[in-house]
C-alpha positions as CSV (number, residue, x, y, z in Angstrom):
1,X,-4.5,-18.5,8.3
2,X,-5.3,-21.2,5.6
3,X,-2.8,-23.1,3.5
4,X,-3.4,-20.9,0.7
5,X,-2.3,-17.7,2.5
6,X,0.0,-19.0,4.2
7,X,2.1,-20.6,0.9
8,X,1.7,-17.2,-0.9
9,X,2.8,-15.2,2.3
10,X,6.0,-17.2,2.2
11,X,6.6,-16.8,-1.5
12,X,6.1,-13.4,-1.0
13,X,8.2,-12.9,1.8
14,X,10.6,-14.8,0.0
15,X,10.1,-12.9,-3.5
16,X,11.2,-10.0,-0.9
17,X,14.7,-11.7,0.0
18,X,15.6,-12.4,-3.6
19,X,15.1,-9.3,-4.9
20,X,17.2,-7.9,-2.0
21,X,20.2,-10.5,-3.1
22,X,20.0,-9.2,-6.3
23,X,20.4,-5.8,-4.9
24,X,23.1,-6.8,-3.3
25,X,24.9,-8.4,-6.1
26,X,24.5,-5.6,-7.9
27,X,26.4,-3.0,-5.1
28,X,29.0,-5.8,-4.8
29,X,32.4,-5.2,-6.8
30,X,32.7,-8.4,-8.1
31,X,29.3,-9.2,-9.5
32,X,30.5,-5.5,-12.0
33,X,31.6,-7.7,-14.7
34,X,29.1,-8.1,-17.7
35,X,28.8,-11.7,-17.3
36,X,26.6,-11.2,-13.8
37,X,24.9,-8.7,-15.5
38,X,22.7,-11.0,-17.0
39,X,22.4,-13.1,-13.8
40,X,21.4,-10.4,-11.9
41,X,18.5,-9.5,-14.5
42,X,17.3,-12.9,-14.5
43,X,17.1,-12.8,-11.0
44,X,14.9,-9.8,-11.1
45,X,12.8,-10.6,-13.9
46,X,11.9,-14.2,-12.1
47,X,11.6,-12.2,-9.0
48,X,9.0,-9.7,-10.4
49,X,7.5,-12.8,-12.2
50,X,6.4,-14.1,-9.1
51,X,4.0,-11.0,-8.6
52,X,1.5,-13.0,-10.5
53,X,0.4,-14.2,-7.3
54,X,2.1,-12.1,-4.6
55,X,0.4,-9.3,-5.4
56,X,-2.4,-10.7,-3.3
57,X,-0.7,-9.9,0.3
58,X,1.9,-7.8,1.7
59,X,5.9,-9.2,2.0
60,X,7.1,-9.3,5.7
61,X,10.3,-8.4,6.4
62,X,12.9,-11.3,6.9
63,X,15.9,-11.5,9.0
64,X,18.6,-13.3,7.6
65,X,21.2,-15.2,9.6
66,X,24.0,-16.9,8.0
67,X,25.1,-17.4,4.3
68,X,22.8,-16.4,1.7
69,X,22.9,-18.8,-0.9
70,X,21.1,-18.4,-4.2
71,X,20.3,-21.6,-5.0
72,X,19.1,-22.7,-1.3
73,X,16.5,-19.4,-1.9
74,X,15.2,-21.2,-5.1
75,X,14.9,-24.3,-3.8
76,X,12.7,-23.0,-1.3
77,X,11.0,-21.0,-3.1
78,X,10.1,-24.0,-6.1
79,X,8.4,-25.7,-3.3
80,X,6.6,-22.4,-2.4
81,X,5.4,-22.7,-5.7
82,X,4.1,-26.3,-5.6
83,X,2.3,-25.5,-2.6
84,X,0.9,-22.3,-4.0
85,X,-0.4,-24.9,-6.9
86,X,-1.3,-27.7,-4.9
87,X,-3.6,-24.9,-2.7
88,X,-4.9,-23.5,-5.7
89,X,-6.0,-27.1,-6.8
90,X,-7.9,-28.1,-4.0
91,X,-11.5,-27.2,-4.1
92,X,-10.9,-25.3,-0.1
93,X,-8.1,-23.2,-2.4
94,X,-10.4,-22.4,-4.7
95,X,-13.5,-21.3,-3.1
96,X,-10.7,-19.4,-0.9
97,X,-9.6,-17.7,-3.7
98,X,-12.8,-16.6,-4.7
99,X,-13.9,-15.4,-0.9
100,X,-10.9,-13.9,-0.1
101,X,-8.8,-12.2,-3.2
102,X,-12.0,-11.9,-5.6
103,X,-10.7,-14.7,-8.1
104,X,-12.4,-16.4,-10.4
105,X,-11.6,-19.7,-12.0
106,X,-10.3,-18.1,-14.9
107,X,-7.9,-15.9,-12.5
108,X,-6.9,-19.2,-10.9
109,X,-6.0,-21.1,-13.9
110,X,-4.1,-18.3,-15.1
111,X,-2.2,-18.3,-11.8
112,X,-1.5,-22.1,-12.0
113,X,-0.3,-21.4,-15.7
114,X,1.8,-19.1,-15.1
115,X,3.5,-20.6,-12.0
116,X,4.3,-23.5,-13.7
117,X,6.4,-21.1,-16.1
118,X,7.8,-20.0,-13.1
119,X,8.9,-23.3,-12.1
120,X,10.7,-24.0,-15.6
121,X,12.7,-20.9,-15.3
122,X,13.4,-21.9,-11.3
123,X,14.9,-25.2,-12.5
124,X,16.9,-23.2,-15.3
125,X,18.1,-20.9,-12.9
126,X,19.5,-23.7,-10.5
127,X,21.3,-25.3,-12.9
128,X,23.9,-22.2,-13.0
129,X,26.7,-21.6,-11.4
130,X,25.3,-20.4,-7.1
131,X,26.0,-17.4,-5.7
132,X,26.5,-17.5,-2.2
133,X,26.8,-13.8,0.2
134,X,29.0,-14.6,3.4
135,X,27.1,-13.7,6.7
136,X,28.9,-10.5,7.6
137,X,28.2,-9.0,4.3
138,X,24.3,-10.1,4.2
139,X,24.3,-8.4,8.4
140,X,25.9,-5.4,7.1
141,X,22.9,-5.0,4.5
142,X,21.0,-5.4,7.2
143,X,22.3,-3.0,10.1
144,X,22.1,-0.6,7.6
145,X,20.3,2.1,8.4
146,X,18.3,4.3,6.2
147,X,19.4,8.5,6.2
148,X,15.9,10.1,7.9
149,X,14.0,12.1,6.0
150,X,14.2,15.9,7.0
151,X,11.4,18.0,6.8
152,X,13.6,21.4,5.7
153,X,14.0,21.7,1.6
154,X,18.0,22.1,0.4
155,X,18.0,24.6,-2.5
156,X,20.0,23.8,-5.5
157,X,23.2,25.1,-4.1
158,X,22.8,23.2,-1.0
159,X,23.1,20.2,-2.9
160,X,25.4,20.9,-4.8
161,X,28.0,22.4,-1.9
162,X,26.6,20.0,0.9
163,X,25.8,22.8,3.2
């Protein structure tokens, strides 16, 4: 895998854990109050922001072990970024672009434009207050499992009485 794939792969992947935290700050009691409200949708809007070049390959899931902190994810993630850049920069990145994802130069210095928005709101971001999920509660998240999907069709009533 080249250096290009590889730094998008782990933005990606990491794009992929942050909007899981904010999923999880969402579910947890004492991120309710209206003043996380806004931290949680800045979270997700710079986490969907980062699509501008994660589109380009699949997230992999991510086992977490330990404390999640907030600000530890973007300061990984800001030098996902840089590297994402300093790929896209090199004339190897760019004729990789173009080979492997179909971009042109224009596409590329869009990309580059753009991620250096997403680095200004990254450094905005840092500079509040961090959020941190303790172990257990990020491995609970994580044991969870999903309710299978039945093949048999509840009616209305079903539903409604649980039977």
């Amino acid at each position: 895998m080249s250096e290009l794939t590889e730094s998008i792969q782990a933005l990606s992947t990491s794009q992929a854990l942050l909007k899981e935290f904010a999923k999880n700050m969402e579910k947890d009691r004492t991120f309710g109050k209206e003043a996380y409200q806004e931290k949680i949708n800045d979270i997700r809007d710079y986490a969907n922001g980062l699509a501008i070049v994660t589109y380009l390959v699949p997230a992999q899931n991510q086992t977490v072990f330990g404390d999640v902190s907030l600000q530890e994810i973007l300061r990984t993630q800001l030098g996902q970024i840089q590297n994402v850049i300093h790929a896209l920069r090199t004339p190897e990145g760019a004729s990789e672009a173009e080979a492997t994802y179909d971009l042109k130069e224009s596409d590329v210095r869009r990309m580059v434009s753009s991620l250096q928005g997403m680095i200004e709101m990254n450094n905005l971001m840092r500079k509040e207050e961090d959020v941190v999920f303790s172990a257990k509660k990020v491995e609970a998240a994580q044991l969870k499992e999903k309710p299978a999907a039945t093949s048999e069709k509840k009616g209305f009533f079903q539903k409604l009485f649980g039977k």
